[in-house]
Steps between C-alpha positions, in 0.01 A plus 500: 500500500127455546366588789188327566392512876427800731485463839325820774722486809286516781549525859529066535776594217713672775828430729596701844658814234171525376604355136445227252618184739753298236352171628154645345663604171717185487211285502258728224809482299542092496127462482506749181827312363403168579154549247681682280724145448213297522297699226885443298529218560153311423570343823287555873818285667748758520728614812756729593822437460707775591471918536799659413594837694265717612534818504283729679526842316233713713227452699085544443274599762144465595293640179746428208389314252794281386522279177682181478719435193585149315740367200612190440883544371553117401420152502656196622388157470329477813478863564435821447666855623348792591587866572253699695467888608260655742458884446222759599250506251456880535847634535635202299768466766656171548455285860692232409672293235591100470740421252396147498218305619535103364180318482516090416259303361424181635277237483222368732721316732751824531769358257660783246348392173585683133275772409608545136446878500773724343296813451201661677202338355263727664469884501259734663191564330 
């Protein structure tokens, strides 16, 4: 898994327990996904789909630096699937795992349209 993005939490970050909020991570991790596809994919038209279970392993508070990480596991015609984990960049301990994030490509007027990807065309560099 690469893990690309790190994210500070900060006091904004925060719910009422004084940790990571889930709505905040939630949305860093479909923002992070969601370019990860795009980059895949070749294509800037590409929405979510569906997030598979999501399960919340432990929690980061104010100071951690956490790191957010991306694979794609396959390719459909229209789509792609993703796996994602969130872990503490220091300790290395995970925050959370997805076992599936689906991304679909589509065309300018929102209809599904055939990427013709079977492998990832792009790596880190």
């Amino acid at each position: 898994m690469n893990f690309y993005t790190r994210k500070w939490v900060k006091p904004e970050d925060l719910n009422p327990n004084g940790t990571l909020f889930g709505g905040t991570l939630l949305r860093w991790i479909d923002e992070e996904a969601v370019i990860y596809a795009i980059v895949q994919l070749g294509n800037p038209h590409v929405v979510t789909k569906f997030i598979s279970e999501i399960n919340f392993v432990s929690s980061a508070k104010q100071g951690d630096i956490i790191e957010l990480g991306i694979q794609a596991i396959s390719f459909g015609k229209t789509s792609i699937t993703l796996c994602c984990e969130v872990r503490n960049k220091i300790t290395k301990k995970s925050i959370l795992t997805i076992d599936r994030l689906v991304f679909v490509n589509v065309n300018k007027n929102g209809v599904p349209t055939e990427h013709g990807k079977t492998e990832i065309t792009y790596a880190y560099r």
